[in-house]
C-alpha positions in Angstrom: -25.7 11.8 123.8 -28.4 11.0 121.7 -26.2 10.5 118.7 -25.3 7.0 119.2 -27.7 5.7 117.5 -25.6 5.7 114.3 -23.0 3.1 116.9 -24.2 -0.1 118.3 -9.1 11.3 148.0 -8.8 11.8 152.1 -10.3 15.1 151.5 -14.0 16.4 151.3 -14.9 16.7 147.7 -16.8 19.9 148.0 -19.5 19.9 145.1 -18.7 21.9 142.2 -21.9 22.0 140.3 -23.2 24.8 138.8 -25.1 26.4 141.6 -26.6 29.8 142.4 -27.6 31.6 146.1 -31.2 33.0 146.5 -32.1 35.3 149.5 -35.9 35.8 150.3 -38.3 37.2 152.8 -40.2 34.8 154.7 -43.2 35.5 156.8 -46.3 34.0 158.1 -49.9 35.1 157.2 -51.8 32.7 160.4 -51.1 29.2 159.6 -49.5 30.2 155.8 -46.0 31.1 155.3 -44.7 33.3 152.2 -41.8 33.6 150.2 -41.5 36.9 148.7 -38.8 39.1 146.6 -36.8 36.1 145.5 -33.6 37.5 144.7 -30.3 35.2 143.2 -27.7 37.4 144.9 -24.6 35.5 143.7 -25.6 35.3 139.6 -22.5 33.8 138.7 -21.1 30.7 136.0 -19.8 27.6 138.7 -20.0 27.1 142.0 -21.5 29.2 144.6 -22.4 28.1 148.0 -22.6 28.0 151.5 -24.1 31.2 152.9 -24.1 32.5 155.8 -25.4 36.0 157.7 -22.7 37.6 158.9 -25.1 40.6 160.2 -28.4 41.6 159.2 -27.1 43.7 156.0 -24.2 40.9 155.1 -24.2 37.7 153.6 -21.3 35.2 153.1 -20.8 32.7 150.6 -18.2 30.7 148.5 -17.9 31.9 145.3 -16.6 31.3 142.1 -14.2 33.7 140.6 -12.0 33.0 137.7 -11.6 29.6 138.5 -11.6 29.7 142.2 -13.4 29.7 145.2 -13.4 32.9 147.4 -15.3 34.7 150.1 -17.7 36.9 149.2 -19.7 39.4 150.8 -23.3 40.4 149.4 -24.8 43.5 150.7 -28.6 43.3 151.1 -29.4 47.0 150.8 -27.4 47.6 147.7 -27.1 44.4 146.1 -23.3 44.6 145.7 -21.0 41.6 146.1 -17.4 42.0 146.6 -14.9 39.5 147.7 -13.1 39.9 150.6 -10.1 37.7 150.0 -7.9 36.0 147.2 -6.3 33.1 147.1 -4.2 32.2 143.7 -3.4 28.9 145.4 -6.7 27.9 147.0 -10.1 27.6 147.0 -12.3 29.0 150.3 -15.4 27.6 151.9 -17.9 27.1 154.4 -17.1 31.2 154.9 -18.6 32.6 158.8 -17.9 34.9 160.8 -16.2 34.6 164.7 -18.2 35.3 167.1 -17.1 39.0 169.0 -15.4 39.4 166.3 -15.1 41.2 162.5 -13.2 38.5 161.0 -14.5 35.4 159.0 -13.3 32.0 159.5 -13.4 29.6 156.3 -12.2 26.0 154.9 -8.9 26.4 152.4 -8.8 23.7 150.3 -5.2 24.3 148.4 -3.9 23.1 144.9 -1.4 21.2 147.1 -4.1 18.5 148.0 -4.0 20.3 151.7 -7.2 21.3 153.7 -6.8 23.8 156.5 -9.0 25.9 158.2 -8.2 29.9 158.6 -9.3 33.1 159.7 -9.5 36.4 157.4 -9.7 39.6 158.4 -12.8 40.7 157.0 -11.4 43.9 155.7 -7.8 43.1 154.4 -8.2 39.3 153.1 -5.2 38.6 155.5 -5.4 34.9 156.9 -3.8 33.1 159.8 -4.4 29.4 160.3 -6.8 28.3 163.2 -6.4 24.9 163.6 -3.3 23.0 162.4 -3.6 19.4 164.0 -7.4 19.0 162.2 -8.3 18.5 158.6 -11.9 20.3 159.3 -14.5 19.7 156.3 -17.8 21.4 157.7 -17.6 24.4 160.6 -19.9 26.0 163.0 -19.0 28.6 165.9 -21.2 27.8 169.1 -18.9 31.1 170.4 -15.7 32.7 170.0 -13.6 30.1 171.4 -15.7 26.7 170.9 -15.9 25.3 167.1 -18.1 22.6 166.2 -17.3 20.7 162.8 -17.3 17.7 161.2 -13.9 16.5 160.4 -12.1 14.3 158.1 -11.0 10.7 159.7 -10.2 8.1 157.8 -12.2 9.3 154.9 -15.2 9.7 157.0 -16.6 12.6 158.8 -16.5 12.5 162.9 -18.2 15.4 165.4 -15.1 17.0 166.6 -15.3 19.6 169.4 -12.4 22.5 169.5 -11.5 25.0 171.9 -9.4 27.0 170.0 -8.1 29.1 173.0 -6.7 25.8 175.1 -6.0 23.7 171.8 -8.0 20.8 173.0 -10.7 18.8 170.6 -12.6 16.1 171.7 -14.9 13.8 169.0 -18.3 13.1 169.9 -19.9 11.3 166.9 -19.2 9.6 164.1 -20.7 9.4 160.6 -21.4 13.3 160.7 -22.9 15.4 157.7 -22.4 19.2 156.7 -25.5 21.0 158.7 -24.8 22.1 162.2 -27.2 24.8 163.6 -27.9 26.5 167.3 -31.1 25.1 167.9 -33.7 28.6 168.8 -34.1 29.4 172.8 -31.8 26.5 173.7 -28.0 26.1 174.6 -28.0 23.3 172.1 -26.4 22.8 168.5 -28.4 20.6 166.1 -25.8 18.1 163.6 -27.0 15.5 161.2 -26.4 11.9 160.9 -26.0 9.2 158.9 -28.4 5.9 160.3 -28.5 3.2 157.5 -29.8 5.5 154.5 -31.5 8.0 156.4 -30.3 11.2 157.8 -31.5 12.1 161.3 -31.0 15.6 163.0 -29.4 15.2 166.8 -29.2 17.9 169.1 -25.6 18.6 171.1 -24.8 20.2 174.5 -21.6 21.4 173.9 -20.7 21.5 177.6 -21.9 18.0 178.9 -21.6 16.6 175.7 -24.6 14.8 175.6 -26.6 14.3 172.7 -30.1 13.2 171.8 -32.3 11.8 168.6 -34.5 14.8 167.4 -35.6 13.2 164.0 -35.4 12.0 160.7 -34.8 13.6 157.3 -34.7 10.5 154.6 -32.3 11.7 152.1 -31.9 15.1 152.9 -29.1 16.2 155.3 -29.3 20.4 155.2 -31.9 21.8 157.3 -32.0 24.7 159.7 -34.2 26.6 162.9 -36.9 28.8 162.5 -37.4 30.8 165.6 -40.3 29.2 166.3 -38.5 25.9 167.3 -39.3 24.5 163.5 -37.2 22.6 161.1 -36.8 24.1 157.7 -36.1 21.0 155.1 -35.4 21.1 151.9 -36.4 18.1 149.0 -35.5 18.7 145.1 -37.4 22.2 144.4 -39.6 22.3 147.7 -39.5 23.5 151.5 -40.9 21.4 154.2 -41.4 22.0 158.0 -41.5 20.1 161.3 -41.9 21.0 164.8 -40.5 18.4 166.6 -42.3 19.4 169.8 -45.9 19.7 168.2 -45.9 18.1 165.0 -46.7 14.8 164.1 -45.1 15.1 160.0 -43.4 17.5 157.7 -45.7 20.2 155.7 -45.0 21.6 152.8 -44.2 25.2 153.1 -42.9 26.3 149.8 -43.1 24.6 146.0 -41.1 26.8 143.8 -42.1 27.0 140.0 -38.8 28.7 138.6 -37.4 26.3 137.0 -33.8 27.7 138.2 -34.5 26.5 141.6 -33.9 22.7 141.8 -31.8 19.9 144.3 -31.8 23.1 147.0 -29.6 22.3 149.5 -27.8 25.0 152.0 -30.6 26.4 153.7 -30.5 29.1 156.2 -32.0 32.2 158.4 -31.0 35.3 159.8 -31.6 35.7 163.2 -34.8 37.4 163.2 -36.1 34.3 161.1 -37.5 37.2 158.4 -35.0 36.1 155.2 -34.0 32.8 154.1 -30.9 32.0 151.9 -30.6 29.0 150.1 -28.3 27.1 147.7 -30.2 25.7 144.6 -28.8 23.8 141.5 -29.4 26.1 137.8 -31.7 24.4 135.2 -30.8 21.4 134.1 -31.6 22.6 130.7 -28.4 24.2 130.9 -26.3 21.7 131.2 -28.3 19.1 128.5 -27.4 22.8 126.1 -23.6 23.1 127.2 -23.2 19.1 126.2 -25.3 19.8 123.1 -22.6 22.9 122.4 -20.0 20.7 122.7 -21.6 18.1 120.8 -21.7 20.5 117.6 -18.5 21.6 118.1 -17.1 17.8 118.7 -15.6 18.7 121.6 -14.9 15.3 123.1 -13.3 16.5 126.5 -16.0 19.8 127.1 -19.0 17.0 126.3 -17.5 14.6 128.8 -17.3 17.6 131.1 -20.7 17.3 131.6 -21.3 13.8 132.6 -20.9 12.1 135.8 -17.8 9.6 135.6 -20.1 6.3 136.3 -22.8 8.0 133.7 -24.8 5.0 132.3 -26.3 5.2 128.4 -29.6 3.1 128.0 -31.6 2.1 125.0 -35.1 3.4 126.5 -36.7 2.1 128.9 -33.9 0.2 131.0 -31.8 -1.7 128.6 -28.0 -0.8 129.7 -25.7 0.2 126.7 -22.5 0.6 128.7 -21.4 2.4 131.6 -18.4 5.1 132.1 -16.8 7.7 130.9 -13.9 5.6 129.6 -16.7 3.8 127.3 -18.2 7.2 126.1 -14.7 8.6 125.6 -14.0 5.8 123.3 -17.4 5.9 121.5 -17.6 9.0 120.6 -13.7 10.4 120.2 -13.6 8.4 116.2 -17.4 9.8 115.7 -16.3 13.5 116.3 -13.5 12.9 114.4 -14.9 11.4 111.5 -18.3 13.2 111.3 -17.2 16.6 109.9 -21.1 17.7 108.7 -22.5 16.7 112.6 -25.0 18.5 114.0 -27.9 18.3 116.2 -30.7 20.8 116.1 -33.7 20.4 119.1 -36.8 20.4 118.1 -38.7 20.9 121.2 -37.3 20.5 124.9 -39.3 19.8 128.0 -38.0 19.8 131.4 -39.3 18.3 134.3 -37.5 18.3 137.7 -34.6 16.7 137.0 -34.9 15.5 133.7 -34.7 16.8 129.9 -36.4 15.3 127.1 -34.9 16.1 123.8 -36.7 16.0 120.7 -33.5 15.9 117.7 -33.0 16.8 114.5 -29.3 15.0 113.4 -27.2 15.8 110.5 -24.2 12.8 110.5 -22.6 11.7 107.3 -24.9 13.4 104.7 -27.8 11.4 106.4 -30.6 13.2 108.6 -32.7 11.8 111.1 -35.0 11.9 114.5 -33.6 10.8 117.6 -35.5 11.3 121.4 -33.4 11.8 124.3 -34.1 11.7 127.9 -31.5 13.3 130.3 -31.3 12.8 134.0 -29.5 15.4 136.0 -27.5 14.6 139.0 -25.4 17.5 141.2 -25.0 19.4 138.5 -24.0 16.8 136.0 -25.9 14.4 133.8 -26.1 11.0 135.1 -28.0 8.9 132.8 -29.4 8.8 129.0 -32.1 6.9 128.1 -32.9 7.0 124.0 -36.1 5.9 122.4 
């Protein structure tokens, strides 16, 4: 982006940022806990998301394959992942599997703008619809006839109830997030929600109804259960913990130094609490080097690609160029087409968290000059550009 300096819907938007799926083992040594044999089981361009342990050798995930989202199946012991289903005219998600059953229950978001939510059979792909008077966003089975989910109203999210059996649903909450959990040696479900600009996590009898405060997570709305009665909570590339019943604040558990593993989000356990799965953004360097490839190649619609539509361009520190796509269309579509000699070589990259600093070597018009560019990364696309 750095090259200016020659110019003064009422459905769930599931993220589609480039995202991979790690599994680990976690233990504890006395008071320390490990994370050992990471593993990125899904290792695939696009989205992948959502897992979920379907048994003790299986994980679940939305995945994406030729342009879509399917289910697939990862197999611990061999490391294989197949898919179990395929959908030319949809994308699946939030993939788990029905209690006392085989079969896998997932979101279907179609090309026709519908959402529905369906079951598979785990072994043929087949689907049937579950639920047809619902537009469900975010699922969880409490058992094999009760689903709790947060569903689309109005373009907001409420905690809907469903017994799938009698065809009843009754709401509960409103102003629901994605992460529902069955809260270790209880009856109770865990759901997050939203209070002002903080996330809390509220606990949810299922059969009297009544739900109660637990605590608050700030900004972060996916967390899950340790066995031990502990909150897992993820923030940018590190994993907390909180005890609700004996601690008094969160401690770190987990700082992760591969730079692959950033804005986690998705977190869970199997049952045993012995391997964690989680969802974690790729590099941001990768995406500051797919809008510098496109940048060469004066590509005007792949560099847009990789910006966020409000994406805002300063002059460093805060002194706000101009704002939007529409602007950075227009700005740079006559400077790709009349620049035939452009190029921009990086002379040294640094990445830190969620930023990339850019150190350039451009080539416009027969002219060559240094140009420092500072790249903040937000789900998966850049959001901001600062030049010095």
């Amino acid at each position: 982006m750095k090259k200016l300096l020659l110019f003064l819907i009422p459905v769930i938007s599931f993220s589609q940022a480039n995202t991979e799926v790690y599994l680990f083992d976690i233990s504890k040594e006395g008071a320390t806990w490990k994370l050992t044999n990471e593993k990125n089981i899904s290792n695939n361009k696009g989205y992948d998301s959502q897992p979920h342990f379907y048994d003790d050798n299986t994980i679940l995930f939305a995945s994406n394959r030729n342009g879509e989202t399917d289910i697939a199946a990862y197999n611990i012991t061999t490391g294989n992942a197949t898919f179990i289903n395929n959908t030319p005219n949809g994308g699946e998600y939030s993939p788990q599997r029905i209690p006392s059953s085989k079969n896998v229950s997932a979101v279907r978001l179609d090309k026709d703008g519908k959402q529905r939510f369906y079951k598979y059979n785990f072994t043929t792909g087949q689907d049937t619809e579950l639920i047809k008077d619902l537009v469900v966003a975010y699922p969880m089975w409490y058992d094999k006839n009760t689903l709790i989910s947060s569903v689309i109203v109005n373009d907001s999210l409420q905690l809907v109830i469903s017994d799938v059996k009698k065809k009843t649903n009754t709401t509960i909450s409103k102003n629901i997030g994605r992460s529902f959990h069955k809260i270790p040696n209880s009856k109770l479900v865990s759901f997050v929600k939203k209070s002002k600009d903080d996330w809390e996590v509220w606990s949810l009898n299922p059969t009297t109804k009544e739900t109660k405060f637990i605590t608050r997570t700030g900004i972060t709305q996916d967390i899950c259960w340790l066995p031990d009665g502990s909150l897992l909570i993820p923030y940018e590339n590190t994993l907390f913990k909180f005890n609700p019943k004996k601690d008094q604040k969160w401690s770190l558990i987990h700082l992760f130094e591969n730079e692959e593993i950033n804005n986690i989000s998705r977190v869970t356990v199997n049952k045993d609490g012995t391997k964690l799965a989680l969802v974690a953004e790729v590099s941001p360097r990768h995406i500051v080097q797919k809008q510098l490839d496109a940048y060469n190649n004066r590509d005007i619609d792949a560099f847009l690609a990789t910006y966020t539509d409000n994406v805002k361009v300063y002059s460093y520190p805060n002194e706000l160029r101009y704002e939007g796509k529409a602007k950075m269309r227009e700005a740079y579509t006559s400077f790709f087409n009349n620049t035939p000699d452009l190029h921009c070589k990086i002379l040294k990259r640094i990445v830190s968290g969620n930023k990339v600093i850019d150190e350039e070597y451009v080539t416009a018009n027969g002219e060559n000059f240094k140009a420092v560019a500072i790249y903040e990364i937000t789900n998966g696309k850049i959001s901001a550009v600062r030049f010095l």
